[in-house]
N, C-alpha and C positions, 0 to 999 in steps of 0.2 A: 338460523343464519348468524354467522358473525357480528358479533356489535363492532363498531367503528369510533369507540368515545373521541378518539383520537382527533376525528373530524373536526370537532369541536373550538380546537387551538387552530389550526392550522390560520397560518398569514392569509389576508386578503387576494394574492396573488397566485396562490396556490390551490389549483381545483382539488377533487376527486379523483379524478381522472382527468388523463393527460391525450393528446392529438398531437401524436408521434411525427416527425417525418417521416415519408417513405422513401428511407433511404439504407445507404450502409455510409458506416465513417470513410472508408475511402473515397465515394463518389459524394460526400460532404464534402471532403476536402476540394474536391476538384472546382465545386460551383463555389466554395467561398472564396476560391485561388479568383475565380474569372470575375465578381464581383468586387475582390479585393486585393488587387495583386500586391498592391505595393505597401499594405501593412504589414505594420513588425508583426513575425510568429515566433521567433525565433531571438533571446539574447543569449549570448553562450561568450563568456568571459569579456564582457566590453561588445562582444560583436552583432552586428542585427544582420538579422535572416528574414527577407520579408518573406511572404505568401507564396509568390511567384517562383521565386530562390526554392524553397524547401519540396511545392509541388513537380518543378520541374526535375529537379534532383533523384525524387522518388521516382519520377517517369523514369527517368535513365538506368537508375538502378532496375526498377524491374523490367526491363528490355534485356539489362546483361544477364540478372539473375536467372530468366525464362530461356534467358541461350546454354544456360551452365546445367538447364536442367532442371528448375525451380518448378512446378507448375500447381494446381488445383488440387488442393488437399496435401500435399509434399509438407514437410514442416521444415521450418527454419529457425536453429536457434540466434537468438539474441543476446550475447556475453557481452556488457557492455555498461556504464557505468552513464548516468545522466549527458548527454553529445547530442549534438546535430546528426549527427552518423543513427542514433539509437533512432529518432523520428523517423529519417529516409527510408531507412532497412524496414521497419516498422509498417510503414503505408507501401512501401511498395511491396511487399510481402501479400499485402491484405488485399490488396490491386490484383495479382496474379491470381487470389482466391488459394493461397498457400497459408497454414497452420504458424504463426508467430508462438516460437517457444523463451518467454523471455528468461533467462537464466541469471544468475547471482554471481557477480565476480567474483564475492571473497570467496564463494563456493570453495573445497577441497575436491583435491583429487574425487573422490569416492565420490563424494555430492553430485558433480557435474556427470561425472560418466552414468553411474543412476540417473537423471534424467535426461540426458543424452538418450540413451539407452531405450530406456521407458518410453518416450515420444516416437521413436523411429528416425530420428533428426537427421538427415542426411547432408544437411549445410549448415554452416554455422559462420555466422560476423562476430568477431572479438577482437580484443582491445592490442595494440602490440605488448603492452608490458605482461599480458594472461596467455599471451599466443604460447608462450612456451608450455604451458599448463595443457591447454589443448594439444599442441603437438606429441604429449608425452603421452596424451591418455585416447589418441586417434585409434592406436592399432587397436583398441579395445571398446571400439563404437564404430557405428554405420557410417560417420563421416564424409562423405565425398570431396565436399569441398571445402576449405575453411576462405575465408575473405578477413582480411588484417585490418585494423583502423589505425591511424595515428592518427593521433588527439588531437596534436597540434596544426590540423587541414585547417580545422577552423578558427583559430585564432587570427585575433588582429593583425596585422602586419609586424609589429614589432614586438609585441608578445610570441609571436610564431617564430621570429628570430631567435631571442632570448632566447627559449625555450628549447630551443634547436642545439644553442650554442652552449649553456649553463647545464641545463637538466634533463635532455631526454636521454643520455646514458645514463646517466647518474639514478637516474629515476626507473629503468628499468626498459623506455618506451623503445630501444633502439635496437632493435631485431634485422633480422638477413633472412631471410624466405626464400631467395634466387634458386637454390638448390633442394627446395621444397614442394612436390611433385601436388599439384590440383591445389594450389594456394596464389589468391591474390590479392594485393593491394584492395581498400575498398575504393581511392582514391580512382586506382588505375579503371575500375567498372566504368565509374562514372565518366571518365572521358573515353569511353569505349563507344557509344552510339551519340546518335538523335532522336528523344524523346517523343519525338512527332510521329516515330516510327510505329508507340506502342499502344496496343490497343487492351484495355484492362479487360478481364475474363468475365464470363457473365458469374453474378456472385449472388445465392440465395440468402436470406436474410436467416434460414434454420441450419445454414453452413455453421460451421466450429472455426471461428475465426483465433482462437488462445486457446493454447495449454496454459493456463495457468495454477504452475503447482503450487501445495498447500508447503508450508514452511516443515511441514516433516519432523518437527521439538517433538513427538512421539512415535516416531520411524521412519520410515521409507514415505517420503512425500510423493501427493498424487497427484495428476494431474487433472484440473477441473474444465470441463469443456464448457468455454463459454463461446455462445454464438454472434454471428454480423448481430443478431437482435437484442441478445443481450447486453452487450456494450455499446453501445446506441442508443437503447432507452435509459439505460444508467444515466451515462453521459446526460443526455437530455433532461433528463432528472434532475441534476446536481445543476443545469442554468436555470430550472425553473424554483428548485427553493433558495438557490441563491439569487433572485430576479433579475438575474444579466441577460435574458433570454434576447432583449431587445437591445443590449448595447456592449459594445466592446469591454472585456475587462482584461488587468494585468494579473499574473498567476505565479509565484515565486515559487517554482517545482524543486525542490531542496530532497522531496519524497522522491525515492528512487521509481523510474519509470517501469520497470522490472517486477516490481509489485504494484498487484489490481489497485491499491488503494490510490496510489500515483498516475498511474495509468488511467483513473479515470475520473479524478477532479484537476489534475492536473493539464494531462495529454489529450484525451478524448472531445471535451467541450469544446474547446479552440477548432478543431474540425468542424463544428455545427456551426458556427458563426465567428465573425473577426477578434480576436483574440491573442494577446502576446505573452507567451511562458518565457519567463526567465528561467535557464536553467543551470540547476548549480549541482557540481559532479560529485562532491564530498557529503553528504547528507547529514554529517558530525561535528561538520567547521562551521562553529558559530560564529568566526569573526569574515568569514566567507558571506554567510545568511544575511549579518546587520549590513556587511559594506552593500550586498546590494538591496538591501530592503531600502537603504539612504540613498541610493544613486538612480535604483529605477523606477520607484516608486507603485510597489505591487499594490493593489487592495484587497488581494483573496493571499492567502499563506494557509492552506492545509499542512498539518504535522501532527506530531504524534507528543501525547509526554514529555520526553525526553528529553525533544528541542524544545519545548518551551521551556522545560528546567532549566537547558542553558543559555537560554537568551535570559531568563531571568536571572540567574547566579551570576553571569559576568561578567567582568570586574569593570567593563570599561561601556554595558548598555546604555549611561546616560549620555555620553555621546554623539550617541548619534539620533538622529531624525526618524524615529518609524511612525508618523504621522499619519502616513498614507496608509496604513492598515484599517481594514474596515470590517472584512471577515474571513475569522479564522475558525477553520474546522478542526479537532483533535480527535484524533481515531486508533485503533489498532490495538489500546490498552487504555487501562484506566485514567483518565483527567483526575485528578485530584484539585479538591475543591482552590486549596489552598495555591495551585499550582493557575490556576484560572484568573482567582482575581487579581493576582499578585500581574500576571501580565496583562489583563485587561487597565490594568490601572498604569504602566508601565507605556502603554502602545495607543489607550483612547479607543482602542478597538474591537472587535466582539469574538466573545473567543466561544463558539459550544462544539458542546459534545455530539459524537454521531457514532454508528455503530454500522459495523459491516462482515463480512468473510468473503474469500478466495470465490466460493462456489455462489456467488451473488454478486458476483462483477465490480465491490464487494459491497454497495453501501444499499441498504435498508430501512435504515433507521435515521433520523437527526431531528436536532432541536430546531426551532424557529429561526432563522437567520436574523431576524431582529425583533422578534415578537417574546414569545410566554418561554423562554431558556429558564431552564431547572438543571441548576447545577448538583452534579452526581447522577442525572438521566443521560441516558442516552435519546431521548425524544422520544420522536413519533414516528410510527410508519410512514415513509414517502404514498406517493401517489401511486397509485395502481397493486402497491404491495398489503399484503396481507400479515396478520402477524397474530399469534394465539400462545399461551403457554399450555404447557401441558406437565402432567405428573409423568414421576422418571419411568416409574414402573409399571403403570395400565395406562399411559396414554391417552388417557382421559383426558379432557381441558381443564383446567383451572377456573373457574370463572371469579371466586375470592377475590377482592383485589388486597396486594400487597403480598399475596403466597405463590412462593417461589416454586419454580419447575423448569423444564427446559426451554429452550424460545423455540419456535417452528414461524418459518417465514414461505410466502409463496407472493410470486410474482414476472415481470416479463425479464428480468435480470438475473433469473433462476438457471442457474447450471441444467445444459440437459443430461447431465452426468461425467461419472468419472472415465479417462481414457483406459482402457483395457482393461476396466475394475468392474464388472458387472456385481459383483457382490458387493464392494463398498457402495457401488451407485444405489442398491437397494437398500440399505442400511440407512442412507442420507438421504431420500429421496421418497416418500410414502405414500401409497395413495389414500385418497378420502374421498369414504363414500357420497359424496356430491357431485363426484366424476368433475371435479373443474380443475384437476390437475394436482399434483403429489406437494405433498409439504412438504422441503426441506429443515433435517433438524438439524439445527446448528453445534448441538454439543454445547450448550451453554447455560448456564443459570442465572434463571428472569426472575423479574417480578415486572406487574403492571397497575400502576395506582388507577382508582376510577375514574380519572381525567383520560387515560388513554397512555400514560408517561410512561415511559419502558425502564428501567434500571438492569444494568448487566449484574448479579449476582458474582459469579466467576464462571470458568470454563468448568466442567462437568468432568474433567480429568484431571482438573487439580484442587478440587473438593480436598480435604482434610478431614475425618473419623476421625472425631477427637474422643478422650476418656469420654463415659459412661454414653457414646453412643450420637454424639452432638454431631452435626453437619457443621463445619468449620472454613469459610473462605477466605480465601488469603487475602481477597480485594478490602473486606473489613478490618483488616488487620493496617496492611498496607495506608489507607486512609489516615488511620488513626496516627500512626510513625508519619507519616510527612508532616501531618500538626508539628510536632517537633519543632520549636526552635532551629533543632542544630543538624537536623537530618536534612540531606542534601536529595537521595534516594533510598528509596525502602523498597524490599520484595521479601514475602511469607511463602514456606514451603513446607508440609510435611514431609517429616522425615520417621525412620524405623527405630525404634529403643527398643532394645530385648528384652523380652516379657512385657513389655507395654503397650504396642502399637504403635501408632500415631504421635508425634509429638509436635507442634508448632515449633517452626525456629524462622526467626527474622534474621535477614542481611542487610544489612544499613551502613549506608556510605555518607560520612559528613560532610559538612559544609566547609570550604577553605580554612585552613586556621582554628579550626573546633575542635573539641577534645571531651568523651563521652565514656562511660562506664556503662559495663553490660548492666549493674544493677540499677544506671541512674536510667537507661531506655524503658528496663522491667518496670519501673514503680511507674513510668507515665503510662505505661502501658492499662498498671493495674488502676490507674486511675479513668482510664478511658473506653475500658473492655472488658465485656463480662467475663466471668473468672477462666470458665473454658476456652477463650478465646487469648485469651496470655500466652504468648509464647512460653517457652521455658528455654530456649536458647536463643543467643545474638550472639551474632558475628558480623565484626567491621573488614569491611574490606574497602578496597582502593576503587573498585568499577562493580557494575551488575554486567554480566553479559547477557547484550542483547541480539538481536536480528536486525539485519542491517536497515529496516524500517522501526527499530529504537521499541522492537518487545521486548519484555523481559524474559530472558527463558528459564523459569523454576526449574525446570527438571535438569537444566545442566548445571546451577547452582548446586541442587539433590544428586546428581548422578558423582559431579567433581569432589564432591567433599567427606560425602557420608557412604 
C-alpha cells in the first residue's frame, strides 16, 4: 500500500479525505446566486457585478445560445481575455451540458484553427479586436456561429464613454459584423430572451465539461478532457487548504481564466460559496495588479514567477498598500527562493509554492497555507490525491527518499483522458495493478524527502545530458542565477555543439540599470555549481519568452537562436 508521510504536515483543517458536494459548478452557481444574490462576484475595471447580475446573465445567454444551436456535448470556444463576458459564456455553456473550449487570444493564426479544428468547435465568443483573426481563419474550421464581445459592455459609465470615444478604434476594438453571415453581437443575445424561460440540461458529473488544451511548447497541443467532477472537487479543494470553505473571500484573478490554473483557484471556488474575483484583463500590467490590489483589497492573489518578479522589481511597489494580501499561491514554474522572500517581506503575506498540470484540473500538490511551507517544495498532496515517483525506465517506485524519477499522480481531478488521442491518453494515463484506477504521469522530475515534501526536479523533456553522461536540469541551474545580485530573470537550456552534445547555455535578463559580463555570470556560476552543471554559454537579452500564464518556454529560447 502506498505510504502517505505527507499526512503528517497537513494543517489542522485539512482531512484525508474530503465530503464533496453533490453538485456540478453550474448548479453551485445557481444555489449560491438564491442564497446570495446581492454579493459582489464580479469587479471588472471599477465595476461590481453581484451574484444575481452574473447568474442571470448566464441564463440569458444559454437560452440564446440553445436557440443558435448549442446543445449537450456541442463545444464552444472561448477566445477571450479575463471579462465578464468570459464568466457568462463560461456557465452558461456548462448549463446547456455543452464542452467550454477555452482558447488563447494572443493565439496565431495556425494555433487557433489547430484547436478549433481539433475540438469540433462549432461556436465561438471572441473579443471584437481578434474577431478579425477568426473571421479570416472561419473558412478553414467548423465554425457556425461566431458571437463578438465588446469589452467596453461592462465598463463603468464613464470609462465606457472614454473608451468609446479615445480608444476603441485606436485599439483595434471597433469592428462591423452587419454584413457577416451567422455573427452576433454578444451584447445583442443577451437582450434576446427571459431567463425564466431557461431550463438547464440534465448534466452527469462523468460528462467532459473542458477541453482543456496543453500549451503545446513541444507540438500540436492536446486537448485534456476534464469532467463536471473533476473541476469541482479541484475547486472544492483549493477552499479547503486554503480554509475559506466557511467564509467569503476576495480573489485578484490577473491568472488568465483560459488556463486550468486560473480557472480553478481563481473562477471555479467562488461558484461553491460567496466569493468576489476581481478581474484584471492584462495578466503583465503590474501597475494594473498593485492599483487593484490597493483599491480592493484581495487576500488570495494566485500567480506564477514572473508576476511576482514584477511586483517585486517595480520601481514605484512601495507605494502602495498590499496589506490585505494573506495568501498567495505560485504555480506553473519554478518559485525561486529568493523570489518568495523578497515579496513575502514586501506584502506581510504568505506566498507558497504548489504544483499542478492541464490533465489534473491542474492542481495536486501544495504547501500548507499557513503551516510547515518549505521553500523550493512544491508540498504535499492535497486530499484524496495520490502521488508516487517512479524510475524513468522500469517504472518501478522509488521508495529512497530524495532520488529523483518521474511524479505519477492519481485522483478525483484526474483527466479521464485525451480528446481524440487514444494513444496519448495511454501513454499518460496507466493502470495499476490494484485496479483503483490508472496513474497519471506527468512528464516531470520529482523527488520526495521523508516527510512527504515533493520538489519538482524539472520537466522530463528538458532534462540536459551533459558531458561524461550527467543528468542536468535547468531548474538547478536557474535557482542559482536568480541568486544574482543583478539578475532580474534566468532560464537554462540545452543546446547542440558539434561533436559534443549537450551543452548548458543560460539566458539572463538584468535588473534595471545593471550591467553584467558573460565571464562575471560564469565565475558565480562556478562558484555555486558543480562543474558539470556550468553553463558554458550566456546570453543577455531584453525579455525571456513566456506563455501568456508567465512559463518560460526553453525550447523557443533553443529553437530561435541555435
Amino acid at each position: 500500500m502506498l505510504k502517505k508521510p505527507w499526512l503528517n504536515f497537513y494543517e489542522a483543517h485539512v482531512p484525508e479525505y474530503l465530503d464533496y458536494p453533490d453538485t456540478t459548478l453550474p448548479a453551485a452557481l445557481a444555489k449560491t446566486t438564491r442564497e446570495n444574490p446581492d454579493f459582489p462576484f464580479l469587479i471588472f475595471m471599477d465595476r461590481v457585478l453581484t451574484y444575481r447580475e452574473v447568474n442571470r446573465a448566464a441564463d440569458r445567454l444559454a437560452l440564446s445560445l440553445q436557440q443558435l444551436g448549442l446543445g449537450r456535448g456541442d463545444r464552444l470556444a472561448l477566445h477571450l481575455p479575463n471579462c465578464p463576458q468570459f464568466v457568462i459564456g463560461y456557465f452558461a455553456a456548462l448549463r446547456l451540458g455543452a464542452i467550454v473550449v477555452p482558447c488563447n487570444p494572443v493565439y496565431t493564426a495556425r494555433e487557433l484553427t489547430h484547436q478549433l479544428n481539433d475540438a469540433g468547435a462549432g461556436m465561438a465568443i471572441t473579443l471584437s479586436a481578434t474577431y478579425p483573426l477568426v473571421k479570416k481563419i472561419r473558412p478553414d474550421t467548423a465554425l457556425k456561429q461566431v458571437i463578438v464581445v465588446r469589452i467596453k459592455e461592462y465598463f463603468p459609465a464613464i470609462k465606457k464613454l472614454l473608451f468609446g470615444l479615445l480608444l476603441e478604434k485606436k485599439r483595434g476594438h471597433k469592428v462591423d459584423i452587419s454584413t457577416d453571415a451567422d455573427t452576433t453581437y454578444f451584447s445583442d443575445l443577451l437582450a434576446r430572451n427571459d431567463e425564466t424561460t431557461f431550463s438547464p440540461a440534465e448534466i452527469s458529473s462523468d460528462d467532459t465539461a473542458i477541453l482543456m488544451y496543453t500549451g503545446g511548447t513541444t507540438g500540436l497541443s492536446k486537448g485534456a478532457q476534464l469532467t463536471h467532477r473533476n473541476i469541482m472537487t479541484n475547486a472544492y479543494m483549493v477552499r479547503v487548504w486554503a480554509n475559506v470553505v466557511d467564509r467569503p473571500v476576495k480573489i485578484l484573478a490577473s491568472l488568465p481564466l483560459f488556463h486550468s490554473y486560473g480557472m480553478t483557484t481563481c473562477l471555479n471556488p467562488s461558484a461553491l460559496g460567496p466569493g468576489t474575483i476581481i478581474l484584471v484583463p492584462d495578466p503583465r500590467d503590474a501597475d494594473d495588479i498593485l492599483k487593484n490590489i490597493q483599491k480592493h483589497r484581495p487576500a488570495m492573489y494566485p500567480g506564477v514567477p514572473a508576476l511576482y518578479v514584477a511586483i517585486n522589481n517595480h520601481l514605484d511597489v512601495d507605494k502602495y498598500d498590499l496589506s490585505s494580501l494573506e495568501l498567495c499561491n505560485s504555480g506553473a514554474a519554478a518559485l525561486p527562493p529568493e523570489v518568495c522572500l523578497r515579496f513575502e517581506a514586501l506584502t506581510g503575506g504568505r506566498l507558497v509554492e504548489g504544483y499542478g498540470l492541464s490533465e489534473a484540473s491542474p492542481i495536486t500538490h501544495g504547501n500548507p497555507a499557513f503551516g510547515d511551507s518549505r521553500i523550493g517544495s512544491v508540498g504535499l498532496p492535497w486530499p484524496d490525491t495520490e502521488a508516487k515517483i517512479v524510475d524513468v525506465e522500469s517504472e518501478l517506485e522509488v521508495t529512497e527518499p530524495g532520488m529523483p524519477g518521474e511524479l505519477c499522480v492519481r485522483g478525483p481531478q484526474v483527466m479521464k483522458g485525451y480528446w481524440n488521442s487514444p494513444t496519448e491518453t495511454a501513454n499518460a494515463l496507466r493502470p495499476d495493478p490494484d485496479g483503483r484506477g490508472p496513474w497519471l504521469h506527468t512528464g516531470d522530475i520529482a523527488t520526495m524527502d521523508e516527510d512527504g515534501y515533493f520538489r519538482i526536479v524539472d520537466r522530463l523533456k528538458d532534462m540536459i545530458l551533459g558531458a561524461g553522461g550527467f543528468n542536468i536540469y535547468p531548474r538547478e541551474i536557474e535557482d542559482v542565477l536568480f541568486e544574482h545580485p543583478k539578475v532580474l530573470e534566468a532560464a537554462a537550456a540545452g543546446i547542440q555543439v558539434e561533436g559534443k552534445g549537450e551543452r548548458v547555455k543560460a539566458f539572463v535578463v538584468l535588473k534595471p540599470g545593471e550591467t553584467a559580463t558573460e565571464e562575471e555570470i560564469l565565475t558565480f556560476c562556478r562558484q555555486n555549481l558543480a562543474p558539470h552543471k556550468i553553463p558554458r554559454f550566456v546570453e543577455f537579452r531584453d525579455s525571456l519568452p513566456k506563455s501568456q500564464v508567465g512559463k518560460v518556454l526553453r525550447r523557443e529560447l533553443v529553437d530561435k537562436k541555435e
